[in-house]
N, CA, C and O of each residue as an XYZ file, in Angstrom:
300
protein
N      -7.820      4.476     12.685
C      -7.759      4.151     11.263
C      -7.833      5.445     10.456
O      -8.725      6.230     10.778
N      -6.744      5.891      9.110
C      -7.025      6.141      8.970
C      -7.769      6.538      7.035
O      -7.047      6.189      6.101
N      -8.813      7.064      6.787
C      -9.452      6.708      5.777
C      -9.090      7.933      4.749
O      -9.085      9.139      4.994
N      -8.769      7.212      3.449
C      -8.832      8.591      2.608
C      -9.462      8.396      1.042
O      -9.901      7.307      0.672
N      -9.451      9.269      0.412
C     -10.354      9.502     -0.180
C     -10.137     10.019     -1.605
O     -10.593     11.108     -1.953
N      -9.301      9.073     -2.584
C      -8.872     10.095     -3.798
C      -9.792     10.615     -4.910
O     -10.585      9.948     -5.576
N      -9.654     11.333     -4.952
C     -10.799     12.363     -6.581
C     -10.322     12.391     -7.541
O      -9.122     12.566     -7.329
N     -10.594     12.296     -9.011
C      -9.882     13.100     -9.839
C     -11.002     13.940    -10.435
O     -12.218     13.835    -10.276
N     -10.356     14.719    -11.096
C     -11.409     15.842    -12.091
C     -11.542     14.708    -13.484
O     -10.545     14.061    -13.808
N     -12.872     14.551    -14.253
C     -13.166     14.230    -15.382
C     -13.937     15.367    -15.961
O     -15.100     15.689    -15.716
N     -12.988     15.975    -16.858
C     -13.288     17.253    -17.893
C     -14.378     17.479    -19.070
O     -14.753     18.446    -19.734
N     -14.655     16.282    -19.006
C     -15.900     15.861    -20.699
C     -17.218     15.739    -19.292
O     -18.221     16.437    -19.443
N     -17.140     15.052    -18.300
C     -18.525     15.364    -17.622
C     -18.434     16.591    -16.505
O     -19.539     17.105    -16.334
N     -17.729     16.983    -15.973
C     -17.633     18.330    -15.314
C     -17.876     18.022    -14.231
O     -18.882     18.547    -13.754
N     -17.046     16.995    -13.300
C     -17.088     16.377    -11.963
C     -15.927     15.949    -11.849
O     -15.035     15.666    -12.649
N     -16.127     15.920     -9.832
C     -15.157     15.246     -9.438
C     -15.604     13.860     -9.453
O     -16.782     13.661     -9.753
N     -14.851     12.867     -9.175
C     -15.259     11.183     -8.857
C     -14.080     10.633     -8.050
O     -12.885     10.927     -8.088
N     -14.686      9.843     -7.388
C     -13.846      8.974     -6.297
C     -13.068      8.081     -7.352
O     -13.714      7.399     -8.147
N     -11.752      8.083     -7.360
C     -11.205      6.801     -7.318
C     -10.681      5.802     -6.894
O     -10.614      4.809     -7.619
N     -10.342      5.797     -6.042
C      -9.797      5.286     -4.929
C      -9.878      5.503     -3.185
O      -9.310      6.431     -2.608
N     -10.520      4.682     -2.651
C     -10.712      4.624     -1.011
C     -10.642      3.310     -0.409
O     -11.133      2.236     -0.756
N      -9.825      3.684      0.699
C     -10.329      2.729      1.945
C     -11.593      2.528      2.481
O     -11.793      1.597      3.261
N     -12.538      3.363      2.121
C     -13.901      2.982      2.988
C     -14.635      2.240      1.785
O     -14.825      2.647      0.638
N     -14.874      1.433      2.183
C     -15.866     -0.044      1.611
C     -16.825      0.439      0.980
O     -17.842      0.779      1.586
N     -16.706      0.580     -0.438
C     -18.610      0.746     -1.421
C     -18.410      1.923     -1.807
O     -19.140      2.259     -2.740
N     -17.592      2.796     -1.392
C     -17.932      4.325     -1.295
C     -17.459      4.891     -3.104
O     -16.288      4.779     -3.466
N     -18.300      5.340     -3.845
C     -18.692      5.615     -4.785
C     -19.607      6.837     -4.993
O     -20.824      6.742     -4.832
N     -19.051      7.897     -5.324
C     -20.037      9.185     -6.255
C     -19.426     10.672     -7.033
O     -18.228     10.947     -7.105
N     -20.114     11.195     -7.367
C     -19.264     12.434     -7.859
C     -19.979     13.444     -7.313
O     -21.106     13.272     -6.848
N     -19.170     14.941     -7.337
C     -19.687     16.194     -7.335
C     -19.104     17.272     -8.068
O     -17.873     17.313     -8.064
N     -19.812     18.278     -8.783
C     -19.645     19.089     -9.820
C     -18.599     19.912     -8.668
O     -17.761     20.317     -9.474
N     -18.244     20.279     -7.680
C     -17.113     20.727     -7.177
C     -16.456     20.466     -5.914
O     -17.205     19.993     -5.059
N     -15.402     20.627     -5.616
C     -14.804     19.816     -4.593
C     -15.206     19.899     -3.042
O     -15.142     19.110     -2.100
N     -15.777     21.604     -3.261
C     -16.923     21.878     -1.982
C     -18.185     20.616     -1.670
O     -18.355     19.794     -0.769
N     -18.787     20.910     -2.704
C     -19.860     19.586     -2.591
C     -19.382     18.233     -2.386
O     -19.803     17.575     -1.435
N     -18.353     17.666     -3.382
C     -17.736     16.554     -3.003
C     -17.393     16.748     -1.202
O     -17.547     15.690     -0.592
N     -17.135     17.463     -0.684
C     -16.150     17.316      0.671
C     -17.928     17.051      1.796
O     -18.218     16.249      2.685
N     -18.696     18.178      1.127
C     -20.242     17.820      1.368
C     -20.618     16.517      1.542
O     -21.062     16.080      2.604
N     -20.404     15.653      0.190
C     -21.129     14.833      0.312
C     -20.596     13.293      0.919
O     -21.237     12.269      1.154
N     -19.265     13.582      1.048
C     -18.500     12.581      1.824
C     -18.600     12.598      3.536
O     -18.450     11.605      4.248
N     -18.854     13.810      3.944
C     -19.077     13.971      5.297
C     -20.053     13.161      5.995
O     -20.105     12.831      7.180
N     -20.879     12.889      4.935
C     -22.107     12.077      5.055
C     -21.821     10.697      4.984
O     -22.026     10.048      6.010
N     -21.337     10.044      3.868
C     -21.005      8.904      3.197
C     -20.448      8.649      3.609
O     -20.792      7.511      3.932
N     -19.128      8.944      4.185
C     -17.805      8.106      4.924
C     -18.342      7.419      5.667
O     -18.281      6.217      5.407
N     -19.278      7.939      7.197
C     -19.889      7.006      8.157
C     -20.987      6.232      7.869
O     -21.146      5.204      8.527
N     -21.811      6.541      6.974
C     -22.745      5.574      6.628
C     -22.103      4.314      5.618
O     -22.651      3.212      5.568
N     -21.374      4.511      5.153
C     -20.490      3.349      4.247
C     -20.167      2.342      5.354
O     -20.510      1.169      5.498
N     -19.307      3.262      6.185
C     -18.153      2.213      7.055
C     -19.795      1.223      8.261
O     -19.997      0.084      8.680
N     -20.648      2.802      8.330
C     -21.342      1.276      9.206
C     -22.063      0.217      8.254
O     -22.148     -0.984      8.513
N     -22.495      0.749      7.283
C     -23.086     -0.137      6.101
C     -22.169     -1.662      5.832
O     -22.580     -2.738      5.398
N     -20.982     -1.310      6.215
C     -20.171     -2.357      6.437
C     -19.687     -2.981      7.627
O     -18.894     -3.922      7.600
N     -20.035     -2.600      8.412
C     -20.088     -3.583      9.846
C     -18.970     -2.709     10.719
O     -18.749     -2.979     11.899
N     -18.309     -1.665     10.036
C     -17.405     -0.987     10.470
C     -18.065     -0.180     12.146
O     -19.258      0.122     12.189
N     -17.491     -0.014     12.930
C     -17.811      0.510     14.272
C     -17.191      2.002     13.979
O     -16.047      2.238     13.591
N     -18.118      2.848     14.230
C     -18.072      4.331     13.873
C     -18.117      5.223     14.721
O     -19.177      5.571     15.242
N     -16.953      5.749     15.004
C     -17.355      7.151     16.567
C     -18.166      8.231     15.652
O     -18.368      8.369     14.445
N     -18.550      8.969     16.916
C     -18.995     10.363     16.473
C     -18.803     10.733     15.424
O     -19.527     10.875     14.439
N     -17.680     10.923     15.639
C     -16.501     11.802     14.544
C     -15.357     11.077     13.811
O     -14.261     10.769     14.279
N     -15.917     10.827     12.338
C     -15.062      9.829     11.105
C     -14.230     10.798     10.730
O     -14.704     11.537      9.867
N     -12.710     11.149     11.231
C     -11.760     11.621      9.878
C     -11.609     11.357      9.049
O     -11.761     10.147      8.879
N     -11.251     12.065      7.995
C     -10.958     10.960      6.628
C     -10.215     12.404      5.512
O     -10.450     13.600      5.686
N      -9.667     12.040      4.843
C      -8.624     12.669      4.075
C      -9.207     12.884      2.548
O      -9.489     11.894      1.873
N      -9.379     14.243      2.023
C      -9.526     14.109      0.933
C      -8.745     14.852     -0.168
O      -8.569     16.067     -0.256
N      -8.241     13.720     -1.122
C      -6.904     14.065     -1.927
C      -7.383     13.988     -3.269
O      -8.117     13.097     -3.695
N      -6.796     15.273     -4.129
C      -7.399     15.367     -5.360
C      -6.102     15.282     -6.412
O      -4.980     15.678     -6.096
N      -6.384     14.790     -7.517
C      -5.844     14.308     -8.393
C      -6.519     15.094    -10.003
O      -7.663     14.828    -10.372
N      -5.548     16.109    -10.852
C      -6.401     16.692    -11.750
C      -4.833     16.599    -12.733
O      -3.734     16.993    -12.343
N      -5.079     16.099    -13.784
C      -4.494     16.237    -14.708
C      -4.353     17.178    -15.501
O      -5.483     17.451    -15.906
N      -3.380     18.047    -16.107
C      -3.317     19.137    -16.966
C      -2.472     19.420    -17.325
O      -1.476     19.003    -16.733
N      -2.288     20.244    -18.435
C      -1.063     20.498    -19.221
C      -0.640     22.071    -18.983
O      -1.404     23.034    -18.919
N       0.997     22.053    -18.856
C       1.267     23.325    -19.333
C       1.865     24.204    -20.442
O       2.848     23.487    -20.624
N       2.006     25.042    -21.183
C       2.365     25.229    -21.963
C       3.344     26.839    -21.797
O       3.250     27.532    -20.784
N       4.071     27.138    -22.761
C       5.268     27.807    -22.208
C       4.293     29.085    -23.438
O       3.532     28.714    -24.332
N       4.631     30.557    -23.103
C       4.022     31.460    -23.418
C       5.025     32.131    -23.817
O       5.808     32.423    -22.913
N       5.362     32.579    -25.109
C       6.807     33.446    -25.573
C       5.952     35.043    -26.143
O       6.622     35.982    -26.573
């Protein structure tokens, strides 16, 4: 299976946040994408067993970021 994990940046609180996953419940933010990747390492397997999910050792899981922004042309 495999699990992933979308982020986006929210600019007015100065975090990343989950928006979207396959793993069941899984909900939080981190002020950078290091910590976010931190704190999912953790969370991915405790979610999936929190949900009855059967968990090897080792949970892959994908994490994809999403940041909105503008560009502007410089003359």
């Amino acid at each position: 299976m495999r699990y992933d994990v979308l982020v986006d940046w929210d600019a007015e609180a100065r975090v990343w946040y989950v928006t979207e996953s396959n793993v069941p419940g899984l909900v939080t933010e981190a002020p950078t994408l290091d910590a976010m990747l931190q704190k999912l390492e953790v969370m991915v397997p405790e979610m999936l067993e929190e949900n009855g999910f059967h968990v090897a050792p080792d949970v892959p899981f994908y994490l994809l970021t999403q940041h909105r922004g503008h560009a502007s042309q410089s003359h």
